[in-house]
PDB file with SEQRES, HELIX, SHEET and CRYST1 records, atoms N, CA, C and O in Angstrom:
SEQRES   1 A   66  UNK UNK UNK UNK UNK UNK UNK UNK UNK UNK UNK UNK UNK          
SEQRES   2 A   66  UNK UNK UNK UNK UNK UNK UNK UNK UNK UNK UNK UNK UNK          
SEQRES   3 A   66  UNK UNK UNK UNK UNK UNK UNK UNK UNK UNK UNK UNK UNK          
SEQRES   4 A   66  UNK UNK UNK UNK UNK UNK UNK UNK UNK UNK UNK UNK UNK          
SEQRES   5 A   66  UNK UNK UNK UNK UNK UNK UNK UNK UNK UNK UNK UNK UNK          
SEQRES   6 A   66  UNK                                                          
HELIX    1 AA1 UNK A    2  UNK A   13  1                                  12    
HELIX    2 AA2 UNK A   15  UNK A   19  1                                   5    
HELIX    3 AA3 UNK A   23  UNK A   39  1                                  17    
HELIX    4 AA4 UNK A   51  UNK A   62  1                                  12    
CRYST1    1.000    1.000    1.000  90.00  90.00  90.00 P 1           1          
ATOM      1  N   UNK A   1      47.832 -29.138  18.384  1.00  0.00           N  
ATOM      2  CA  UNK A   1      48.096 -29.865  19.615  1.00  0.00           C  
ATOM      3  C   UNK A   1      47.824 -28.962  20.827  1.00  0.00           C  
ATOM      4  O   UNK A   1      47.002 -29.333  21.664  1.00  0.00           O  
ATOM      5  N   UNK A   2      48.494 -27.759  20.967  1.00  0.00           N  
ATOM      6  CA  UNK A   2      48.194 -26.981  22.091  1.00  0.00           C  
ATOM      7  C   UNK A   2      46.531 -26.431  22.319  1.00  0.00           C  
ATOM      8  O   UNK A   2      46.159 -25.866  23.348  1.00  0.00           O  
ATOM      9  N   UNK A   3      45.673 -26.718  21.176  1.00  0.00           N  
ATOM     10  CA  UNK A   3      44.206 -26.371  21.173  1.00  0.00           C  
ATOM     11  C   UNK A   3      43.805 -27.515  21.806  1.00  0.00           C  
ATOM     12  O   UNK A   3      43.048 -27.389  22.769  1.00  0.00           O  
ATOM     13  N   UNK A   4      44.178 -28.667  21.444  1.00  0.00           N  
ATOM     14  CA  UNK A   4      43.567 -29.907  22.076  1.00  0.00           C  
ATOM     15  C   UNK A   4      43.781 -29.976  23.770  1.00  0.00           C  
ATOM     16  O   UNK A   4      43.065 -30.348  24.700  1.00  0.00           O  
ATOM     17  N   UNK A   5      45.341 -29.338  23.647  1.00  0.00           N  
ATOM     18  CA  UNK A   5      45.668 -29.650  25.358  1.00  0.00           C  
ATOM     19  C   UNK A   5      44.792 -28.722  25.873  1.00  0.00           C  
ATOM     20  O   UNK A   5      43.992 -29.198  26.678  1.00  0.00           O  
ATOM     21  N   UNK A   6      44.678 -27.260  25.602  1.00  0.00           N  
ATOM     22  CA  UNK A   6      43.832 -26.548  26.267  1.00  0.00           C  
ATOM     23  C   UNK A   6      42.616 -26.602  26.348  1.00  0.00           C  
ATOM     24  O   UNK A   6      42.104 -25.661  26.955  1.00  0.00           O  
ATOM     25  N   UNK A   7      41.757 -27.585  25.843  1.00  0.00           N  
ATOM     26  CA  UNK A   7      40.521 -28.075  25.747  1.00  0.00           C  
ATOM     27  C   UNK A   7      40.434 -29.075  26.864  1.00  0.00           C  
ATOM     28  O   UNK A   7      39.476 -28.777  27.577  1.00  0.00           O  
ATOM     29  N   UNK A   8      41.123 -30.254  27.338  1.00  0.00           N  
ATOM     30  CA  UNK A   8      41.421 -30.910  27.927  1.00  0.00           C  
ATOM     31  C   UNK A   8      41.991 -30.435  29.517  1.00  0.00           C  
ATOM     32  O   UNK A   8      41.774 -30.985  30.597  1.00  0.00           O  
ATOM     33  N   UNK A   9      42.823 -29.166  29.199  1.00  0.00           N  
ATOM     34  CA  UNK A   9      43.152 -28.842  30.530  1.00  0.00           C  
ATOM     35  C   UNK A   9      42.116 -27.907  31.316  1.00  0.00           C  
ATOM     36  O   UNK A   9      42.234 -27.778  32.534  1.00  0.00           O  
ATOM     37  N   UNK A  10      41.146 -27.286  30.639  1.00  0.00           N  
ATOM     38  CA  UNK A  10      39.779 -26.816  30.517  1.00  0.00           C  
ATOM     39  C   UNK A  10      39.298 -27.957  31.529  1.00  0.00           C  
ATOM     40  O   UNK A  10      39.521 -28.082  32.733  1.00  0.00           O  
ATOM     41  N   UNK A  11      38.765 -28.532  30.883  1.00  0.00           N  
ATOM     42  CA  UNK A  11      37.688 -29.771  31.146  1.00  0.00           C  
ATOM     43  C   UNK A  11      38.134 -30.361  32.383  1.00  0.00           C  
ATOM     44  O   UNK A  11      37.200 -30.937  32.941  1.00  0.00           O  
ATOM     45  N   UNK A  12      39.652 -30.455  33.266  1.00  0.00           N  
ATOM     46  CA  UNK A  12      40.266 -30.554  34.318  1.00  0.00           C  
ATOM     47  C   UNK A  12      39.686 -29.238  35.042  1.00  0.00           C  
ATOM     48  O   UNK A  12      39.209 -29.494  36.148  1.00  0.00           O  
ATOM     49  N   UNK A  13      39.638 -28.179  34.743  1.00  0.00           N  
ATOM     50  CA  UNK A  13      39.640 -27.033  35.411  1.00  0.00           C  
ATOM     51  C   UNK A  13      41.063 -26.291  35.698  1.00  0.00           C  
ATOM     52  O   UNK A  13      41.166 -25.362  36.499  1.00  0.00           O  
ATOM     53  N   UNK A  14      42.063 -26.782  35.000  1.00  0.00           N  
ATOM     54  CA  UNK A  14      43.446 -25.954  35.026  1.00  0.00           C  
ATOM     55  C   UNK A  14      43.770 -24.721  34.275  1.00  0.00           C  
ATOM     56  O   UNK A  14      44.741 -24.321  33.632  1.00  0.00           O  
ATOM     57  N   UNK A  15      42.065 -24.056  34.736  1.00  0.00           N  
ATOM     58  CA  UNK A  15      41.996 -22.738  33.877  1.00  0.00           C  
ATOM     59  C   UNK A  15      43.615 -22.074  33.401  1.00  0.00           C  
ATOM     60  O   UNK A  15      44.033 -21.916  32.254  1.00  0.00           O  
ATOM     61  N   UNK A  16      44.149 -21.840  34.395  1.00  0.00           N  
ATOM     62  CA  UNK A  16      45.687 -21.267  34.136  1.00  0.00           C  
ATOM     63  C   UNK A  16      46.418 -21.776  32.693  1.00  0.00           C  
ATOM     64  O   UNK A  16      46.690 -21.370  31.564  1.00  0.00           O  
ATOM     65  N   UNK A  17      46.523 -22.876  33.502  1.00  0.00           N  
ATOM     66  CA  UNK A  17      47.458 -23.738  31.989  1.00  0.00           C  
ATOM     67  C   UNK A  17      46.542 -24.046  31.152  1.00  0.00           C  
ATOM     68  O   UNK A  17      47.162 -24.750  30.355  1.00  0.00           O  
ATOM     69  N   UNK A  18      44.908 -23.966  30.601  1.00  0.00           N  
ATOM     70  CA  UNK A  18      44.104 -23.580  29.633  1.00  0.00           C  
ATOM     71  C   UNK A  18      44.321 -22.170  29.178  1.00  0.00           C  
ATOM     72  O   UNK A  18      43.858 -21.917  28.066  1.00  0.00           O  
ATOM     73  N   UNK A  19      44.714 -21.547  29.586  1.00  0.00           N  
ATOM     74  CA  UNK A  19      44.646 -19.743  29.031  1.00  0.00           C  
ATOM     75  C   UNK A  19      46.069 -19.792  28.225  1.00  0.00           C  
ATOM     76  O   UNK A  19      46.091 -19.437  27.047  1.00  0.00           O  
ATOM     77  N   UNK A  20      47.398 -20.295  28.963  1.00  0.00           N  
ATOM     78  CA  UNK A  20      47.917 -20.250  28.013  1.00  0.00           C  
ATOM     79  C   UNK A  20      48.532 -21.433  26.951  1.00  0.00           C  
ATOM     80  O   UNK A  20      49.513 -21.592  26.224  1.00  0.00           O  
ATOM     81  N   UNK A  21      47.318 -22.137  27.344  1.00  0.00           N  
ATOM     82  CA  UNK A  21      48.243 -23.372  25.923  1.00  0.00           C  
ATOM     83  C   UNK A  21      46.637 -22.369  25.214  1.00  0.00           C  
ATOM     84  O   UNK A  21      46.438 -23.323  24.462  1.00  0.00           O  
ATOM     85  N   UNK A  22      45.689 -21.570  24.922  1.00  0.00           N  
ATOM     86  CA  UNK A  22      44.898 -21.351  24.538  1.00  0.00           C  
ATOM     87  C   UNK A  22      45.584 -20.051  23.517  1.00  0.00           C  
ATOM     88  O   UNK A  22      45.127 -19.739  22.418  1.00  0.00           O  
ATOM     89  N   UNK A  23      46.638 -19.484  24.109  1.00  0.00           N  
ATOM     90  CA  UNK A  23      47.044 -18.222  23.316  1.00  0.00           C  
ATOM     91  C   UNK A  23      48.648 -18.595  22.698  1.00  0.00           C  
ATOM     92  O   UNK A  23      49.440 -17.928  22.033  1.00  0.00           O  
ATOM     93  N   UNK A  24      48.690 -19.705  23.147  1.00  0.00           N  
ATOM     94  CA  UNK A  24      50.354 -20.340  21.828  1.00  0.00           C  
ATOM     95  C   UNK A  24      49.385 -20.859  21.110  1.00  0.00           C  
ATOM     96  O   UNK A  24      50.035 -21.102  20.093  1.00  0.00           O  
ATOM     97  N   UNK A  25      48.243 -21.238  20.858  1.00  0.00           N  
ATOM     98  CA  UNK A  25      47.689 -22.023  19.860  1.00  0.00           C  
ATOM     99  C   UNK A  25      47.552 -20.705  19.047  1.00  0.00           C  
ATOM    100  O   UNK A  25      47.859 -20.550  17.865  1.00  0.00           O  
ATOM    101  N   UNK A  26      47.179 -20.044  19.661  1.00  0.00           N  
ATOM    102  CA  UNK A  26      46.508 -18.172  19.025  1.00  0.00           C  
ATOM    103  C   UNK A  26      47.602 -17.638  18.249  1.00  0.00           C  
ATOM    104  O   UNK A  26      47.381 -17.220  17.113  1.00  0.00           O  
ATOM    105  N   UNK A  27      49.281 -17.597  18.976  1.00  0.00           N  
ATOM    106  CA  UNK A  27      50.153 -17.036  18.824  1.00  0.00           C  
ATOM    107  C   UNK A  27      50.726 -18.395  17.435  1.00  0.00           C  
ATOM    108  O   UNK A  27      51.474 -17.886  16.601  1.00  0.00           O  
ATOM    109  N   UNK A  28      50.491 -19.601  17.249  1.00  0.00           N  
ATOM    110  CA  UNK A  28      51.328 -20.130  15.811  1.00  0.00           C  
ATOM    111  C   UNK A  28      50.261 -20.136  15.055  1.00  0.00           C  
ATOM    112  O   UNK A  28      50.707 -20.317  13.922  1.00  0.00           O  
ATOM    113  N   UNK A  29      48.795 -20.024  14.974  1.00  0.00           N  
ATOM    114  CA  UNK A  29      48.341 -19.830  13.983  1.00  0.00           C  
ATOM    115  C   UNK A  29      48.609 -18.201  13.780  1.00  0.00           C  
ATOM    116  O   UNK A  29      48.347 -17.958  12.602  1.00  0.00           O  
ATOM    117  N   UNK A  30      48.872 -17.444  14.210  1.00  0.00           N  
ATOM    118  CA  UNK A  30      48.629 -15.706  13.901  1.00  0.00           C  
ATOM    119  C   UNK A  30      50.238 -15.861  13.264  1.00  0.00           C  
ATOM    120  O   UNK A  30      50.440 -15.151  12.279  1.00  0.00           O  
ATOM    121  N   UNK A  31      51.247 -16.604  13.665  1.00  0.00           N  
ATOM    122  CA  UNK A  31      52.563 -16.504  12.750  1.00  0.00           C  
ATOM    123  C   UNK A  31      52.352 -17.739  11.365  1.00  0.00           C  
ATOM    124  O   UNK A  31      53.113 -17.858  10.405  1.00  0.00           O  
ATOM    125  N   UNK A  32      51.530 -18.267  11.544  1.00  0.00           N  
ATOM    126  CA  UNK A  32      51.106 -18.900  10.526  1.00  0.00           C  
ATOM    127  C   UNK A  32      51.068 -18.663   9.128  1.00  0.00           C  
ATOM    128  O   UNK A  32      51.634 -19.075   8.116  1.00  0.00           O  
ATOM    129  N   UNK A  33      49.802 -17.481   9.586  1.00  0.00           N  
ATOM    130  CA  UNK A  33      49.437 -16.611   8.683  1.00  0.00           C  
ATOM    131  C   UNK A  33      49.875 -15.953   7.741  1.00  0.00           C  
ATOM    132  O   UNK A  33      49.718 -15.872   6.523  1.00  0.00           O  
ATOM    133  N   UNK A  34      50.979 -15.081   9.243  1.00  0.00           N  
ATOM    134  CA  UNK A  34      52.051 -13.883   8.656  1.00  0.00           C  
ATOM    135  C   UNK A  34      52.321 -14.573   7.606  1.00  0.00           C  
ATOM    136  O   UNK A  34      52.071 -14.122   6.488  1.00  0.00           O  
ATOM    137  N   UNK A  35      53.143 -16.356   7.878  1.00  0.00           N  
ATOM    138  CA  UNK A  35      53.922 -16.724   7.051  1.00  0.00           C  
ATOM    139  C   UNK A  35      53.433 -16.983   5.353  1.00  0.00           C  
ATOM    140  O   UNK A  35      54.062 -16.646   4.350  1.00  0.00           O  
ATOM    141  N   UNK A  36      52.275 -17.601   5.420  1.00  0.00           N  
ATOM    142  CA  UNK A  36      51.647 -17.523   4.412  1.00  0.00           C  
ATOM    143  C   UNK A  36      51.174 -16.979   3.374  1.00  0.00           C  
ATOM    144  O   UNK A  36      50.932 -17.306   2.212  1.00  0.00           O  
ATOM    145  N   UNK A  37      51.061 -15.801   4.220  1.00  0.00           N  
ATOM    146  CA  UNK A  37      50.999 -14.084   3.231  1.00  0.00           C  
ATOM    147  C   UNK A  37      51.937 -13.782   2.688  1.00  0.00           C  
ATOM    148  O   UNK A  37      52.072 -13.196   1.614  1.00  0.00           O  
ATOM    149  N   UNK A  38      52.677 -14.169   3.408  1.00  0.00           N  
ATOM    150  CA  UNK A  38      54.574 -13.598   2.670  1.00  0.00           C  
ATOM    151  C   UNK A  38      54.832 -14.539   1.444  1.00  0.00           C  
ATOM    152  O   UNK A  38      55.464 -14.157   0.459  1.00  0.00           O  
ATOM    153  N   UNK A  39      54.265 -15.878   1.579  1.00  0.00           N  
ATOM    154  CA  UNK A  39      54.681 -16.920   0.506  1.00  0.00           C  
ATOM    155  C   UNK A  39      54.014 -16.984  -0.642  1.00  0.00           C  
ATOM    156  O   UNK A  39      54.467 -17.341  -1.730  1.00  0.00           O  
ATOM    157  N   UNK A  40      52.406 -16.465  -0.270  1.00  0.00           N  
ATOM    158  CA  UNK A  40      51.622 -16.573  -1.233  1.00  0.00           C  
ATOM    159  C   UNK A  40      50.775 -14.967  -1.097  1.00  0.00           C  
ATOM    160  O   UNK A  40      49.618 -14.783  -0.720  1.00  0.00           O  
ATOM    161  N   UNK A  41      51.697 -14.027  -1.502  1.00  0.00           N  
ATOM    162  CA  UNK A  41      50.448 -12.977  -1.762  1.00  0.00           C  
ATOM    163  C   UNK A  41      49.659 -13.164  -2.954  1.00  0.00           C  
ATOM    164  O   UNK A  41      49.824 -13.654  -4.071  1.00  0.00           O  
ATOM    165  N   UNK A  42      48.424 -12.398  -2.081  1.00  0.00           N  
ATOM    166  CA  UNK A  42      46.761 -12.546  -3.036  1.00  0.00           C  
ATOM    167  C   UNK A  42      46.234 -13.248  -2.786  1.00  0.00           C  
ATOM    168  O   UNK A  42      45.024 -13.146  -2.988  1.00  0.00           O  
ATOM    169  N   UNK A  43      46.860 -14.655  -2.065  1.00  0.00           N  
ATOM    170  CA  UNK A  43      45.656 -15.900  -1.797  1.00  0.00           C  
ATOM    171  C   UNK A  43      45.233 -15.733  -0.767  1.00  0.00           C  
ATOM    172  O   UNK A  43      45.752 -15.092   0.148  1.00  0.00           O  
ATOM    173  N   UNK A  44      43.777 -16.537  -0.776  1.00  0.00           N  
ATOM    174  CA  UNK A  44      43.314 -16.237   0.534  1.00  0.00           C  
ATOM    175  C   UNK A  44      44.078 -17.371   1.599  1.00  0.00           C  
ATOM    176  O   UNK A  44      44.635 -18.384   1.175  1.00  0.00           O  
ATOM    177  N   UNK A  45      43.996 -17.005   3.053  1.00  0.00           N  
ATOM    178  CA  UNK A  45      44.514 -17.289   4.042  1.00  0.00           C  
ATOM    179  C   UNK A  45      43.976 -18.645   4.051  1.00  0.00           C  
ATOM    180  O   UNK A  45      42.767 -18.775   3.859  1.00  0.00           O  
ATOM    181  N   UNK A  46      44.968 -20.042   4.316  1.00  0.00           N  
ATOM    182  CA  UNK A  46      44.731 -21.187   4.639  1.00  0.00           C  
ATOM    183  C   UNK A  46      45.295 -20.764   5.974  1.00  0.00           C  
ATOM    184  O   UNK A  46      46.276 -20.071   6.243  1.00  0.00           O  
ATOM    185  N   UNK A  47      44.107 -21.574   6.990  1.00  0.00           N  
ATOM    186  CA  UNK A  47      44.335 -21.714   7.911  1.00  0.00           C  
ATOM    187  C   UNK A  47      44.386 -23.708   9.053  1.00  0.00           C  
ATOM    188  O   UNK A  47      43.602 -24.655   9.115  1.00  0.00           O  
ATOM    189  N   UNK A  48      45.640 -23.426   9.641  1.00  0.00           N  
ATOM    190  CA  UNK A  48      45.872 -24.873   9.970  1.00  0.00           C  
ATOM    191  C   UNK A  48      44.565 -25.057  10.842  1.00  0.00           C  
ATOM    192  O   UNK A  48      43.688 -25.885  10.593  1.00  0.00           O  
ATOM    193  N   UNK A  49      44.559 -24.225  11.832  1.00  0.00           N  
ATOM    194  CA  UNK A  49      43.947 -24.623  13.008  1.00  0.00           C  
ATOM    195  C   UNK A  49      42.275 -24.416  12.714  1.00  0.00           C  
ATOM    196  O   UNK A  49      41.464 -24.899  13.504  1.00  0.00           O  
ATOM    197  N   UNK A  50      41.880 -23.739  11.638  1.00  0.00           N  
ATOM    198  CA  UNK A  50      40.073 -23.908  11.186  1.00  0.00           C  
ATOM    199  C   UNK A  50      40.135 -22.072  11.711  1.00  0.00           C  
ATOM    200  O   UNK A  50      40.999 -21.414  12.290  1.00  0.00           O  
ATOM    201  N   UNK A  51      38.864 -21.761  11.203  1.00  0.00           N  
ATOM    202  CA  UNK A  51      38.593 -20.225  11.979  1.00  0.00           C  
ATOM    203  C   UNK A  51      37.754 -20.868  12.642  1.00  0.00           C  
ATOM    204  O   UNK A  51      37.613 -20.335  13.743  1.00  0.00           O  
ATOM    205  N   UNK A  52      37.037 -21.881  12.494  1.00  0.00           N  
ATOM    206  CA  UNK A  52      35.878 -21.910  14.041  1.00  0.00           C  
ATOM    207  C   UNK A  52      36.889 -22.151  15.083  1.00  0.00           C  
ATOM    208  O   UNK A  52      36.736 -21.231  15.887  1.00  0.00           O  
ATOM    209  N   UNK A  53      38.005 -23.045  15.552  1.00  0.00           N  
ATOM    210  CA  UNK A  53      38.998 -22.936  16.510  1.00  0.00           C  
ATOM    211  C   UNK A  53      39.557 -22.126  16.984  1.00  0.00           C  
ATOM    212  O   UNK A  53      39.787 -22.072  18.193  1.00  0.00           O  
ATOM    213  N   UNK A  54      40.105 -20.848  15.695  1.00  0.00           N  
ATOM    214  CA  UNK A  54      40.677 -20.410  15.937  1.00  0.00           C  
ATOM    215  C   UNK A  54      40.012 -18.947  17.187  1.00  0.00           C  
ATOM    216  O   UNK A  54      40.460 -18.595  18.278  1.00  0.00           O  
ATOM    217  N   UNK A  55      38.867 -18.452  16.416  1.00  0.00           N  
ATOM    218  CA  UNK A  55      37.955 -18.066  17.034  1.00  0.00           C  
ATOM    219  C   UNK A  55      37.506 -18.180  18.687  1.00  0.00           C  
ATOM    220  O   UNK A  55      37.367 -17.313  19.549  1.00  0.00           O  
ATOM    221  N   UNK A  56      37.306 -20.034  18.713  1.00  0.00           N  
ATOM    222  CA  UNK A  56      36.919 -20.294  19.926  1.00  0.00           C  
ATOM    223  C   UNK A  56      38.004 -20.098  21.039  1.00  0.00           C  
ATOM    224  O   UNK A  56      37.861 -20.106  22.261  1.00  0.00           O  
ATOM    225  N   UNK A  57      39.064 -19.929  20.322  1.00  0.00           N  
ATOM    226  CA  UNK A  57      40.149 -20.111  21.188  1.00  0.00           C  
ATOM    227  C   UNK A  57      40.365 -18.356  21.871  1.00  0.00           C  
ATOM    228  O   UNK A  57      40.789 -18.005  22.972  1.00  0.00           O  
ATOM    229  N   UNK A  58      40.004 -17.746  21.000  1.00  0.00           N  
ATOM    230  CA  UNK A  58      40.296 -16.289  21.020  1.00  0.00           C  
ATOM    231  C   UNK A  58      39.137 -15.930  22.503  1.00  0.00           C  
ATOM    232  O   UNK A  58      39.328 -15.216  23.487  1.00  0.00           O  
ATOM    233  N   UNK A  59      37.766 -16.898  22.043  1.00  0.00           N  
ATOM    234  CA  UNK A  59      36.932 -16.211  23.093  1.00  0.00           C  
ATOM    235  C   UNK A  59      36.921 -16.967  24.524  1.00  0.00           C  
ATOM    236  O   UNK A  59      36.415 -16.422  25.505  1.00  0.00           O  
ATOM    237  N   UNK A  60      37.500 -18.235  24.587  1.00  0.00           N  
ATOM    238  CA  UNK A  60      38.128 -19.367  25.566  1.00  0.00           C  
ATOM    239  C   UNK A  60      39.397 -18.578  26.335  1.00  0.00           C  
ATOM    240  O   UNK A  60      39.664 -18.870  27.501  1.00  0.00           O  
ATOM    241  N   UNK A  61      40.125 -17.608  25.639  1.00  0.00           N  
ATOM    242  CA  UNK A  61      40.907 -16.752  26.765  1.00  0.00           C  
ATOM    243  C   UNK A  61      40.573 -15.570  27.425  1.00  0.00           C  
ATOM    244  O   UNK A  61      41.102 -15.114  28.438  1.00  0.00           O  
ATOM    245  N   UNK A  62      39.706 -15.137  26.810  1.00  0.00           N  
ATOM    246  CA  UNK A  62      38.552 -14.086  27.349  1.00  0.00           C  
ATOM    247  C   UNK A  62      37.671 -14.456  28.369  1.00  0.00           C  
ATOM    248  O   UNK A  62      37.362 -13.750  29.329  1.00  0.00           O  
ATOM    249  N   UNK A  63      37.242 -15.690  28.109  1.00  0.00           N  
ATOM    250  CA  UNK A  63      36.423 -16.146  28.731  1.00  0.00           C  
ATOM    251  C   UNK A  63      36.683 -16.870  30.282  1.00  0.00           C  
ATOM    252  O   UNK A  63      36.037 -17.189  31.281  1.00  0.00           O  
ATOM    253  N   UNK A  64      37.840 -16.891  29.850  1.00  0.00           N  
ATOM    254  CA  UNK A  64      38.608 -17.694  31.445  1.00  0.00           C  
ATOM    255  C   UNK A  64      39.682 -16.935  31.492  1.00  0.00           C  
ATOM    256  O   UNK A  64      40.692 -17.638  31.480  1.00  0.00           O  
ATOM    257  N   UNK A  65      39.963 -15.525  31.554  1.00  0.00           N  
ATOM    258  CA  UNK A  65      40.571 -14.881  31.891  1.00  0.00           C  
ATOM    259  C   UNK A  65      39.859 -14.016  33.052  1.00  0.00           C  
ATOM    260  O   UNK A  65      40.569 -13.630  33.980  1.00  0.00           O  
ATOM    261  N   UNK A  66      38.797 -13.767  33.041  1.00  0.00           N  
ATOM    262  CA  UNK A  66      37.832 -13.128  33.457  1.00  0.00           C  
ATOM    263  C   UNK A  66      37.758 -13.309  35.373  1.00  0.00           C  
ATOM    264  O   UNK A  66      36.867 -12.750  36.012  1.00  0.00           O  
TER     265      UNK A  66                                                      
END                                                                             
């Protein structure tokens, strides 16, 4: 949800409130993870949010941080 809003608040130009609904999306998939590892060591990482998202999102705060 917060990837979608920050895509959307993007596309408004509310760079601000795009940067950070862009890094809580960053920040529950990265506790996601943690969590997942802890539940399932050895498997590989399911991820909710996709790595192409997750990714874009990483370079979408870089990118409009700037």
């Amino acid at each position: 949800v917060q990837f979608e809003l920050a895509e959307i608040d993007g596309q408004e130009g509310k760079t601000d409130i795009a940067i950070e609904r862009y890094k809580k999306a960053i920040e529950i998939e990265d506790k996601y993870r943690r969590q997942f590892q802890m539940m399932y060591p050895g498997r590989k990482i399911f991820s909710r949010l996709g790595e192409e998202k997750y990714n874009f999102a990483k370079k979408q705060v870089e990118k409009l941080s700037k």
